[in-house]
C-alpha positions in Angstrom: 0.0 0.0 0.0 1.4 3.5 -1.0 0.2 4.7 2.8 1.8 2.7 4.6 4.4 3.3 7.4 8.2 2.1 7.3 9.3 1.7 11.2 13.1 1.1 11.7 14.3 0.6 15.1 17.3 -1.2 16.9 16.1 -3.2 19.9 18.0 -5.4 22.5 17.3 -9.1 22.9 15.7 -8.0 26.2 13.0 -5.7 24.4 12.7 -8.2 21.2 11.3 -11.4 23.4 8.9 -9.2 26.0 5.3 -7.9 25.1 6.1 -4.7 22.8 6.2 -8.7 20.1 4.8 -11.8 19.8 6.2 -13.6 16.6 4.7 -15.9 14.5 6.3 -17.4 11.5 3.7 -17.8 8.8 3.1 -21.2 6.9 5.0 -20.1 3.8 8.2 -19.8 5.2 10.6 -22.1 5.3 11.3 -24.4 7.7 14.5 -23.8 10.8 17.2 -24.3 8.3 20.6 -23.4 10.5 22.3 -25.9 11.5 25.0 -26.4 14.5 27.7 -24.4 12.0 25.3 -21.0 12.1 24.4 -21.7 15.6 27.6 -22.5 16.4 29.2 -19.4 15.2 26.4 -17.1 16.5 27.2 -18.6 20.7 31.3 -18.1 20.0 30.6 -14.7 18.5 28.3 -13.8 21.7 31.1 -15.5 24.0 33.8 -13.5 22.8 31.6 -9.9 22.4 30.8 -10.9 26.6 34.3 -11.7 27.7 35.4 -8.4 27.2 37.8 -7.0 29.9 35.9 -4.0 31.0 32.7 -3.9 33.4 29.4 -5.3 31.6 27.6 -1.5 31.5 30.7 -0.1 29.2 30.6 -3.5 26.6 29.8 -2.4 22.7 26.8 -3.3 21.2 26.7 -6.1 19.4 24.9 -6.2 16.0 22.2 -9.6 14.9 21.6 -8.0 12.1 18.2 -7.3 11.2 14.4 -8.6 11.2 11.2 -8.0 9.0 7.9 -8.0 10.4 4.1 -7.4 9.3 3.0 -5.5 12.4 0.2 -3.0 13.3 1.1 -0.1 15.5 0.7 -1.1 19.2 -0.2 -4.5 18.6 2.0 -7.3 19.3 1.4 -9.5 16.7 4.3 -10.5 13.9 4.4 -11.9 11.4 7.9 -12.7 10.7 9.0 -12.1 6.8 12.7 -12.4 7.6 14.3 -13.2 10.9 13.2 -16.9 11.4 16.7 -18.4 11.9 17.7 -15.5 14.2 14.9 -15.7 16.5 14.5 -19.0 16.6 18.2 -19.8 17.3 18.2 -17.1 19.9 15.1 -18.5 22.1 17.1 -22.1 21.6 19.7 -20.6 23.4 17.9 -18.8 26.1 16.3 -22.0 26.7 19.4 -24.3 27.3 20.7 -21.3 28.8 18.6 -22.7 32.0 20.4 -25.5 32.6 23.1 -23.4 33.8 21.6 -20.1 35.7 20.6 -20.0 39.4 17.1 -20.1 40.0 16.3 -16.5 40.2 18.1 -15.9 36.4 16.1 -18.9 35.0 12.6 -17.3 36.1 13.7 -14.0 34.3 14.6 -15.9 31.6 11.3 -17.6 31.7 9.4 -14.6 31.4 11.5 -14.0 27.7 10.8 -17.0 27.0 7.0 -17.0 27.2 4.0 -14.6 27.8 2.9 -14.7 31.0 -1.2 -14.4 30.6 -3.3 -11.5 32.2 -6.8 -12.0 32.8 -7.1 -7.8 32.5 -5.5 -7.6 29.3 -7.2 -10.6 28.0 -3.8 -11.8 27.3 -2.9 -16.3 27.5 0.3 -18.1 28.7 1.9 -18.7 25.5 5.5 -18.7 24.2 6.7 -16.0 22.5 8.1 -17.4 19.3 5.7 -19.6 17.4 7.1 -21.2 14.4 5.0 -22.9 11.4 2.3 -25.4 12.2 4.5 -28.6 11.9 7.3 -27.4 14.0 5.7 -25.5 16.9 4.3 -28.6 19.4 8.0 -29.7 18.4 9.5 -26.7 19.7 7.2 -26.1 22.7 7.6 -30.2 23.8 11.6 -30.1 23.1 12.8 -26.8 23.1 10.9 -24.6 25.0 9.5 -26.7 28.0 12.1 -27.2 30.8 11.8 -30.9 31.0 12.2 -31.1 27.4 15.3 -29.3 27.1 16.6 -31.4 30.3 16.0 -34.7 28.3 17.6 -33.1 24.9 20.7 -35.2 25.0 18.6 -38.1 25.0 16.6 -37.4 21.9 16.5 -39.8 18.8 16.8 -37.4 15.9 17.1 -40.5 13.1 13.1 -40.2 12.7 12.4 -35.9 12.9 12.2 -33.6 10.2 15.0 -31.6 9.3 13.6 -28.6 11.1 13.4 -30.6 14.0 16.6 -32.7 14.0 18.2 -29.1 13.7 16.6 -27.7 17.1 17.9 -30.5 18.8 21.3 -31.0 17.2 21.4 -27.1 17.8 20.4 -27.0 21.8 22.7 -30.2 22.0 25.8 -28.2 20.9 24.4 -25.1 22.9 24.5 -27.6 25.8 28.3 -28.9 25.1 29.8 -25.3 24.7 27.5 -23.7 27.7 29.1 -27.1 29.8 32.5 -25.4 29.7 31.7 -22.0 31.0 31.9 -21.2 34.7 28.4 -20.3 36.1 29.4 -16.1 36.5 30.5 -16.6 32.1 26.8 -17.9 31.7 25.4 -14.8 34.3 27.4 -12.6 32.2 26.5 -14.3 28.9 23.1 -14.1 29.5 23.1 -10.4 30.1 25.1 -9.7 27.6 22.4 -11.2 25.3 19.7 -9.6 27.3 20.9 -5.5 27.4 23.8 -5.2 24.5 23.1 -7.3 21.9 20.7 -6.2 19.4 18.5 -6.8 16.5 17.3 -4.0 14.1 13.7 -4.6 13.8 12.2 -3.2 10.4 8.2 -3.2 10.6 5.6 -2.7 8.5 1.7 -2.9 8.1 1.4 -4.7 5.3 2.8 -7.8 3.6 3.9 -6.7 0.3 5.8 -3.7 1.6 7.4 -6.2 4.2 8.4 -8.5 1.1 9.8 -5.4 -0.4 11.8 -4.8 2.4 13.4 -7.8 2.4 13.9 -7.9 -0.9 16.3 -5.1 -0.7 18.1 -6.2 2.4 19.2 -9.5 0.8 19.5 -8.2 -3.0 23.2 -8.8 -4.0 23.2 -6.4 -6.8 26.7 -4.6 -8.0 27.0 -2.5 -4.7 30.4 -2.5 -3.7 31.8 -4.9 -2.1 35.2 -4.6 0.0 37.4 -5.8 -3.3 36.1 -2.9 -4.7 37.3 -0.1 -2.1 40.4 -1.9 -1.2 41.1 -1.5 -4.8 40.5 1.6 -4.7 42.6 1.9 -1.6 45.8 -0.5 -3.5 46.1 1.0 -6.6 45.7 5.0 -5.4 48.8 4.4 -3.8 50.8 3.5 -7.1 52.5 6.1 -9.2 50.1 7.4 -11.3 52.1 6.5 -14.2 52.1 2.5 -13.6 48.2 2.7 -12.0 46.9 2.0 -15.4 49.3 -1.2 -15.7 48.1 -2.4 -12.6 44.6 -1.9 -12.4 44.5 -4.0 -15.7 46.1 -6.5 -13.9 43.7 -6.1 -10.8 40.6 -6.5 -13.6 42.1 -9.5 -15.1 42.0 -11.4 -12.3 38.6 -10.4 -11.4 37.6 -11.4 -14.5 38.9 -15.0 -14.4 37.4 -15.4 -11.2 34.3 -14.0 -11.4 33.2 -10.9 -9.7 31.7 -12.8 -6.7 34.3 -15.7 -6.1 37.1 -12.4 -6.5 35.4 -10.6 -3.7 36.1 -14.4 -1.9 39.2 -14.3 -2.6 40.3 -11.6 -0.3 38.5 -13.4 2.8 40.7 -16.3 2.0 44.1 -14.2 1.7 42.7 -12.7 5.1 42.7 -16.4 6.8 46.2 -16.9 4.9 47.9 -14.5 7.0 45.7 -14.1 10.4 45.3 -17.9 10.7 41.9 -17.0 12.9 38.1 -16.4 12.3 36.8 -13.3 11.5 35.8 -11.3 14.1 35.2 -7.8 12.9 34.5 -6.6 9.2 36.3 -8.0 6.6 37.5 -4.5 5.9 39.1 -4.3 9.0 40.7 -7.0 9.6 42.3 -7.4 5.6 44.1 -4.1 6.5 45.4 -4.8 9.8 46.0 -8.7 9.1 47.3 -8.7 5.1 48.3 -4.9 4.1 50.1 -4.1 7.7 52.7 -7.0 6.5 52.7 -6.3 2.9 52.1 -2.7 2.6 53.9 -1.6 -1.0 50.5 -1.9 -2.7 52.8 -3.0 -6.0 54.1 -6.2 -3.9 50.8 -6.9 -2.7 49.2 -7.0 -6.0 52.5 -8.6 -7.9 53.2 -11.1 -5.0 50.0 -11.8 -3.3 47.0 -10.9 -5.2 48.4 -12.4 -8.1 49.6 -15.9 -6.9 46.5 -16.5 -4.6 43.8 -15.3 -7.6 45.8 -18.7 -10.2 45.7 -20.9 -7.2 42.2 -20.0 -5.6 41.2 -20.7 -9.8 43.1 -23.7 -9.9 41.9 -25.1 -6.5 37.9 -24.1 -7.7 38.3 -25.4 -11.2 40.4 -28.8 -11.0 42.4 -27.2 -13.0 46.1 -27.4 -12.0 48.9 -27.4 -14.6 51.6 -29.5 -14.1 54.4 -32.0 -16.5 53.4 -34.9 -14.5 50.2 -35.9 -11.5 48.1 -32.9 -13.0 45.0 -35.6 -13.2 45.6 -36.9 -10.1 45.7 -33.4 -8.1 42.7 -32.4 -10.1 41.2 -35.0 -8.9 41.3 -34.8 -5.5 40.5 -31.2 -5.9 37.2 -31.9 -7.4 36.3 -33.9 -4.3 37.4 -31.1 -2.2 34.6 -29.3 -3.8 31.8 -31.2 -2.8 32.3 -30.3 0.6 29.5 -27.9 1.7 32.1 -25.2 3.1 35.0 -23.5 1.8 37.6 -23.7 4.6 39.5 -25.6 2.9 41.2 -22.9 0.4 43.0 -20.9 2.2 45.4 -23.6 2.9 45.2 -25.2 -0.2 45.5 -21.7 -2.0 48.9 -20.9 0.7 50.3 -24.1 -0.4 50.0 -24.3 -4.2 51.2 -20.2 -4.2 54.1 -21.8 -2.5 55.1 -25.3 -3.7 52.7 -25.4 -7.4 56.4 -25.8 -9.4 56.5 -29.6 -7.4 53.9 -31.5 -8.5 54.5 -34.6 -6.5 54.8 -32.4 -3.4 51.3 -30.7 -4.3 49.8 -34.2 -4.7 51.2 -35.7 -1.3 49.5 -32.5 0.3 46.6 -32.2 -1.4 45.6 -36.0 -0.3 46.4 -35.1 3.2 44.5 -32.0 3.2 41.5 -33.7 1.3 41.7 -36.9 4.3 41.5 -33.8 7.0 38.6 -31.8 5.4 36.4 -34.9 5.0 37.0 -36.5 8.5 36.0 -33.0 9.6 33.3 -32.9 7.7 32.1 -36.7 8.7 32.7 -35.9 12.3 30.7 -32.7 12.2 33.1 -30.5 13.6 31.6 -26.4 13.4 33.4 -23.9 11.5 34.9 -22.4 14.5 36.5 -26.2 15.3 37.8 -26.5 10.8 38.9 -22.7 10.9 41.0 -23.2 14.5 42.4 -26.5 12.7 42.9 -25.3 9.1 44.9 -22.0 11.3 47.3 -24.6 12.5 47.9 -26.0 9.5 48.9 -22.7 7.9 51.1 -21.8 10.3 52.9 -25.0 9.9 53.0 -23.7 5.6 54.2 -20.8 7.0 57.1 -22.0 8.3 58.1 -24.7 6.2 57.4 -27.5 8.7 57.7 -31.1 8.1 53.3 -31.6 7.1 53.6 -35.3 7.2 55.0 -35.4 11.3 52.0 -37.9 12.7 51.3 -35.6 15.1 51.3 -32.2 13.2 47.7 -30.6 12.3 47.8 -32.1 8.6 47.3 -35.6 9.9 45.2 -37.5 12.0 45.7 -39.3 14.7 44.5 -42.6 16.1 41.1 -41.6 17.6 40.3 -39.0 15.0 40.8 -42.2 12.4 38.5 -44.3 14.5 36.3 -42.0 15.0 35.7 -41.1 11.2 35.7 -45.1 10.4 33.1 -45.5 13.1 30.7 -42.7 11.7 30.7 -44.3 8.3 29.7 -47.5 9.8 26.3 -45.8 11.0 23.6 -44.5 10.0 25.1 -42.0 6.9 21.3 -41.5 5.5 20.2 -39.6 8.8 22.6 -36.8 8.0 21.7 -34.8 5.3 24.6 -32.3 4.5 26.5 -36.0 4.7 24.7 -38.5 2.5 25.5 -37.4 -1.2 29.0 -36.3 0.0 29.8 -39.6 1.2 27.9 -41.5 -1.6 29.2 -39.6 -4.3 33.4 -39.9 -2.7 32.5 -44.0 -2.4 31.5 -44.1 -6.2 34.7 -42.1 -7.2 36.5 -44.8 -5.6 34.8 -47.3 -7.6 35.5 -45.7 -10.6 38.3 -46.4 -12.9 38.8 -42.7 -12.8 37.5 -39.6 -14.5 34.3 -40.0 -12.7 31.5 -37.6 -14.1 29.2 -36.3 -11.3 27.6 -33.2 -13.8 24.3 -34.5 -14.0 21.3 -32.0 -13.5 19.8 -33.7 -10.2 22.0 -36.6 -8.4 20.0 -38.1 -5.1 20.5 -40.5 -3.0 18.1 -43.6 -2.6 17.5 -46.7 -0.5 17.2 -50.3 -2.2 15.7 -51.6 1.1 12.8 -49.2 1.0 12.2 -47.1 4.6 8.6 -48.2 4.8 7.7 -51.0 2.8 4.6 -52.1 2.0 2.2 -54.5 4.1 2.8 -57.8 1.9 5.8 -57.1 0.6 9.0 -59.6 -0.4 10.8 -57.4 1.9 9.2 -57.9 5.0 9.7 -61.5 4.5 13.6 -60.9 4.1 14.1 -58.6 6.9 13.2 -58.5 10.2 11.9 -55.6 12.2 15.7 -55.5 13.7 17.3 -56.0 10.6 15.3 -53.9 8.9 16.2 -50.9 11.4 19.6 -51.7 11.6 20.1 -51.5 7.8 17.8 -49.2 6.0 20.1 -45.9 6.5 23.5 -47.6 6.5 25.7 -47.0 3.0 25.4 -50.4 1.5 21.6 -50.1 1.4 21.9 -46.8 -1.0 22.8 -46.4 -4.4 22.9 -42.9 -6.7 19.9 -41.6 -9.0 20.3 -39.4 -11.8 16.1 -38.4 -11.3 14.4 -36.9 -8.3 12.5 -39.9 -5.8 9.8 -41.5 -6.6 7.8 -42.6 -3.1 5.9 -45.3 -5.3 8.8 -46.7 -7.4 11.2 -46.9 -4.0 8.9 -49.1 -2.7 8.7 -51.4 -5.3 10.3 -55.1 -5.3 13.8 -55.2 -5.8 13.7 -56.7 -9.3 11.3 -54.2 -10.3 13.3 -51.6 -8.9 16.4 -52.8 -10.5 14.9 -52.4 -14.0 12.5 -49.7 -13.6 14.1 -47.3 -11.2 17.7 -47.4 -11.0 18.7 -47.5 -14.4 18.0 -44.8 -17.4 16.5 -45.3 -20.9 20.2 -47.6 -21.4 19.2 -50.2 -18.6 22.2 -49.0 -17.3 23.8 -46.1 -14.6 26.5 -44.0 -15.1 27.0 -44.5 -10.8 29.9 -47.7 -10.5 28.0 -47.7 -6.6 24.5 -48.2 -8.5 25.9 -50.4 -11.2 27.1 -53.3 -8.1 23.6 -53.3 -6.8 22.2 -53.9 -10.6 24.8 -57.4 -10.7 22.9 -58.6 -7.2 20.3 -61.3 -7.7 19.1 -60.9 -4.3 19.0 -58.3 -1.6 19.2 -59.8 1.7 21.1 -58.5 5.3 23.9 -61.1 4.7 24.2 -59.3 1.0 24.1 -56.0 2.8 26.6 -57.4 5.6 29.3 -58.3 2.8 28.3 -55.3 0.6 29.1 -52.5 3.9 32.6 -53.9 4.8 33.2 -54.1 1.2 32.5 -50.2 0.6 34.1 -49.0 4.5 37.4 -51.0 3.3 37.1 -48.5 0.0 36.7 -45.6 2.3 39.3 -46.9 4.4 42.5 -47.0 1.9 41.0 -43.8 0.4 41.5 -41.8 3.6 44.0 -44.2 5.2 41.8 -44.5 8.5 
């Protein structure tokens, strides 16, 4: 509506869960997304903002970022349009914050936590964050109700949606880190939250000048981002003369790298030389971490913008050049790539700028760095645990150190190794972000190399179907117990080149054979998918040999 009013205010925690707002997060959105790496960095960002050295009152404010909200004037009603993760995360944390508070601090908290009713106002007992339909008597049960957040650790998350496998995997890691501070770091946490951290609230009357709103806020456009000024900043230093030369120079390796993975680039080079996670703006800390060390703007952009840029495009692509190994490396490097995170670079990027003219040196690391990055990732260690790891291992590029000591960052040791091995035993299907990664690195295994994994849609599906029908071959084959114990495990899975079918994965497995797991060809272009297409029957002692089978693959490829 042309009439209607923009509000734009910045509110503490302590003022955004009280009774100026009571959220609700409409059906359309969708559902609690973050997982324990977002949560995870939001409770070590709010650690380190409360462990500042001075007294409490003087601490800085500390920034959410923002929320958009259909909202009448003095009603306290929202409708949340953007914010959902925020909020939600937040009142997960306020709630495991319990566990650790006196008595008196867990009432007040409480009181944030829900809306206590008045019969005068006409107002319930209710919490006040309400999230979509199917997730709220989750969140209430689990999450918001004290016994339920007691019980947390205890929760079986194989059968939950991924909304709700993510509040409890979330308040489970809340619980872990909160564990290790001393009961005055929680008081002090707690009101850190409550008084100086903030959220700027953005409100409006109606939906469609909400959607607008958030529209803007999370447009990427071609504002400028901070490769832009600090080019501005590197090359204004230069001699007029050669600033020409050099801003050519500066473009052309934008231009190979794309004007979004170039922006990247310079929060890698950051992590090259700080070794840490960043804490303030990107800005900030290039300048004092990067340009403080290499301050002739013609060395940085001939020494370090330069070198970093081929590698970061080499690393990215697959697409190292080299007399001899080039495959091999490129190889590896593609299955770097299918990790969901990028942490990996920096050190990949520091070595290659440094070592690229040894190919067999470049290989040995790259292998080591690839074994690190995906015991990581199947161990489910945060971002703040990979960057604090990945730090170490820089340092040790740094200074030329021996990588391959046994018990230098590079390598793993003996209960990392059984840890990993252990985790690929289990239950791989449960874990989303893990599934394809794991599938898809098993199948490159099985390949007689130059695997192709550029197919429009690649899922992952289950031969033993998760519910089969009543009447079925299957529940003649497998036990309850069996059943159970199988249906999520890697040798029951195989790789798809379609989107699942729920009719189809429940057929026989003949029928799925032919029908279902093979294109037009009768064949798959998946090595893992072709085995299962060879098996005349499916059976647990056919999925008991099939899973030691694959784990020993696993095992030589990441020597575990």
């Amino acid at each position: 509506m042309a009439g209607s009013r923009i509000q734009a205010a910045e509110r503490p925690i302590g003022d955004i869960f009280s009774d100026a707002y009571r959220f609700a997060i409409p059906g359309y959105q969708r559902p609690y997304a973050w997982t324990t790496d977002q949560a995870g960095e939001m409770l070590d960002d709010l650690v380190t903002a409360a462990r500042c050295e001075h007294k409490l009152e003087n601490s800085d404010p500390y920034f959410l970022g923002s929320v958009v909200l259909v909202k009448e004037e003095g009603k306290a009603e929202a409708e949340v349009v953007d914010g959902q993760q925020r909020l939600t995360t937040l009142m997960t944390l306020l709630s495991v914050l319990r566990q650790f508070l006196p008595e008196t601090y867990v009432s007040s908290l409480n009181k944030r936590i829900y809306q206590q009713g008045d019969p005068i106002k006409g107002t319930l007992d209710q919490p006040r964050l309400t999230l979509r339909d199917k997730d709220h008597p989750f969140l209430e049960k689990q999450i918001l109700d004290r016994d339920g957040i007691d019980r947390i650790d205890s929760v079986a998350v194989a059968a939950l949606t991924d909304s709700q496998r993510n509040l409890v995997t979330n308040a489970q890691l809340f619980r872990r880190r909160l564990s290790a501070l001393t009961e005055e770091e929680c008081r002090r946490l707690v009101m850190f939250i409550d008084r100086y951290t903030y959220l700027v609230v953005v409100s409006t009357q109606d939906f469609d000048s909400a959607y607008r709103i958030f529209t803007v806020l999370n447009e990427r456009g071609l504002s400028l981002t901070h490769s832009d000024i600090l080019k501005s900043e590197i090359i204004g230093q230069i001699p007029v003369a050669k600033q020409d030369a050099y801003t050519a120079v500066w473009e052309s390796e934008e231009e190979d790298l794309g004007r979004q993975d170039f922006a990247d680039l310079f929060g890698h080079i950051r992590m090259v030389y700080s070794k840490t996670k960043l804490r303030a703006t990107i800005l900030r800390e290039f300048r004092a971490s990067v340009l403080s060390r290499v301050s002739d703007p013609q060395d940085f952009i001939n020494h370090v913008l330069v070198p970093y840029s081929d590698a970061f495009e080499s690393v990215r692509d697959g697409t190292f050049v080299a007399d001899h190994g080039a495959d091999q490396i490129n190889d590896v490097l593609r299955a770097l790539n299918l990790l969901d995170n990028t942490d990996w670079i920096p050190p990949a990027i520091s070595y290659l700028s440094r070592h690229g003219g040894s190919p067999s040196a470049v290989l040995t690391f790259i292998r080591d760095l690839d074994r690190l990055a995906a015991s990581m990732h199947i161990r489910r260690m945060d971002v703040s645990q990979r960057i604090e790891r990945y730090g170490r291992v820089l340092a040790e590029i740094e200074r030329g150190a021996d990588l391959s000591r046994t018990d230098g960052p590079l390598q793993l040791d003996e209960l990392e190794r059984a840890l990993t091995a252990d985790l690929l035993d289990g239950e791989i299907y449960t874990v989303t972000r893990l599934r394809k990664y794991v599938m898809l690195r098993l199948d490159s295994t099985l390949s007689s190399g130059g695997a192709n994994y550029d197919h429009p849609v690649i899922t992952v599906e289950h031969v033993l179907p998760q519910h089969p029908k009543a009447g079925s071959r299957w529940l003649e084959q497998f036990s309850p117990a069996e059943h159970a114990y199988w249906v999520h495990r890697m040798a029951n899975l195989v790789l798809l080149t379609r989107q699942k079918n729920a009719e189809a994965s429940n057929r026989e497995f003949e029928a799925k054979k032919t029908g279902y797991f093979t294109g037009r060809s009768g064949t798959s272009p998946f090595p893992l998918t072709s085995q299962v297409l060879h098996e005349p029957l499916w059976t647990p002692a056919v999925l008991a040999r099939r899973q030691q089978e694959l784990l020993t693959h696993l095992r030589v490829l990441w020597r575990l």
